[in-house]
Residue, then its C-alpha position, 0 to 999 in steps of 0.5 A: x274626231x270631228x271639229x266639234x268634238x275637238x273645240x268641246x274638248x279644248x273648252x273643258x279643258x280651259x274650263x278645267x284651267x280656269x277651275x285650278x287656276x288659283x291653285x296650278x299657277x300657286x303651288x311649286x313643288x320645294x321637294x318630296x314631302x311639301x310644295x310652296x303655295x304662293x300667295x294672289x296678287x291681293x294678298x301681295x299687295x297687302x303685305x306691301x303696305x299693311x298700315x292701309x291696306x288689307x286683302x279678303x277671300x270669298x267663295x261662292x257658287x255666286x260671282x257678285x256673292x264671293x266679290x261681296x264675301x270678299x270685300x266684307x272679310x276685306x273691311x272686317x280684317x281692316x277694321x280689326x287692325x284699326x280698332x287694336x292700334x286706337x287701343x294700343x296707343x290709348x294705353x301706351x300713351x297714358x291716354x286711358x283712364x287711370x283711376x284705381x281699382x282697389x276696391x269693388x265699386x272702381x273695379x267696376x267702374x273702370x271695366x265699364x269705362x274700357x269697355x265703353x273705350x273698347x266700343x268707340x275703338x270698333x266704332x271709329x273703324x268702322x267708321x274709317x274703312x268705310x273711306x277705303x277702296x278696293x284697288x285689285x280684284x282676283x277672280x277663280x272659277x273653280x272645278x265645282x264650278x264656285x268662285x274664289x275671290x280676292x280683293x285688296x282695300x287701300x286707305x288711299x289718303x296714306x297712313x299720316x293722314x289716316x291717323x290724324x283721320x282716326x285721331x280726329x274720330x276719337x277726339x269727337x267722340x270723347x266728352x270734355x270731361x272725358x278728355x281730361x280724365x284721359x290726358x288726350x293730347x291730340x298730336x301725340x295720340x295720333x303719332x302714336x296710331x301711326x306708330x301703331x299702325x305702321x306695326x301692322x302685319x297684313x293677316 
């Protein structure tokens, strides 16, 4: 076999590496019938602080495509986390609107004020992720030749501030009217979100 043959082979061979990359260098056998899969750095960094951070995973014959998929499924997972610790907290600390439901009409009227909350939740993390930034990057090639991206995103600013941050959303959103109806107290909401949000598991 002559010199180009071999440098041919040893090319497919790292081409073929880089391929498994992902899966070779994660999975180690436990014993006869299971292996451990273990987790990319991404989601690593994640789970070591989930109050502000959060990872995504793209795939794509695309390199900028599956980074893009990636950081996407990164801020929706974000934002999910953050809209649901806005809700808890409006619940838990008394501040969403307590009016009775005894009868049809403020039934009604109090589904359409939680879904009108519920839209402002979403909105406001929407909003936040925005600020969040992406502080580790995987990259997979893979034997199909697609890419598997990871990214992990980080509300760099620390969570005390991201509550006071997502406090401060909310307050501009509710009319004075609103805030009385809700009993909103600024310092005690964000304390509560930061509760909330410190109970946040990475997904």
């Amino acid at each position: 076999m002559n010199f180009s043959k071999l440098f041919l082979v040893a090319l497919l061979g790292g081409m073929f590496l880089v391929g498994c990359g992902g899966s070779t260098k994660t999975i180690t056998t436990v014993g006869p019938t299971k292996v451990k899969i273990a987790l990319d750095e991404c989601q690593e960094l994640a789970q070591q602080k989930p109050a502000i951070r959060a990872w995504g995973e793209g795939i794509n014959y695309g390199l900028s495509e599956a980074t893009e998929y990636a950081e996407l499924n990164a801020r929706a997972k974000f934002a999910r986390a953050i809209a649901t610790a806005i809700k808890t907290a409006q619940s838990t600390d008394n501040a969403t609107y307590r009016r009775s439901s005894t009868d049809g009409k403020n039934g009604s009227t109090v589904r359409d004020e939680g879904a009108k909350q519920n839209s402002m939740s979403i909105a406001v993390a929407e909003e936040t992720v925005r600020n969040a930034v992406i502080i580790k990057t995987s990259q997979y090639q893979q034997v199909d030749g697609s890419y598997q991206v990871f990214v992990c995103l980080e509300y760099q600013a620390g969570v005390a501030q991201l509550s006071k941050d997502l406090a401060s959303k909310v307050a501009q959103q509710v009319s004075d009217e609103d805030r009385m109806k809700m009993n909103f107290e600024f310092e005690k909401f964000r304390q509560r979100v930061e509760e909330e949000l410190k109970k946040s598991k990475a997904e």
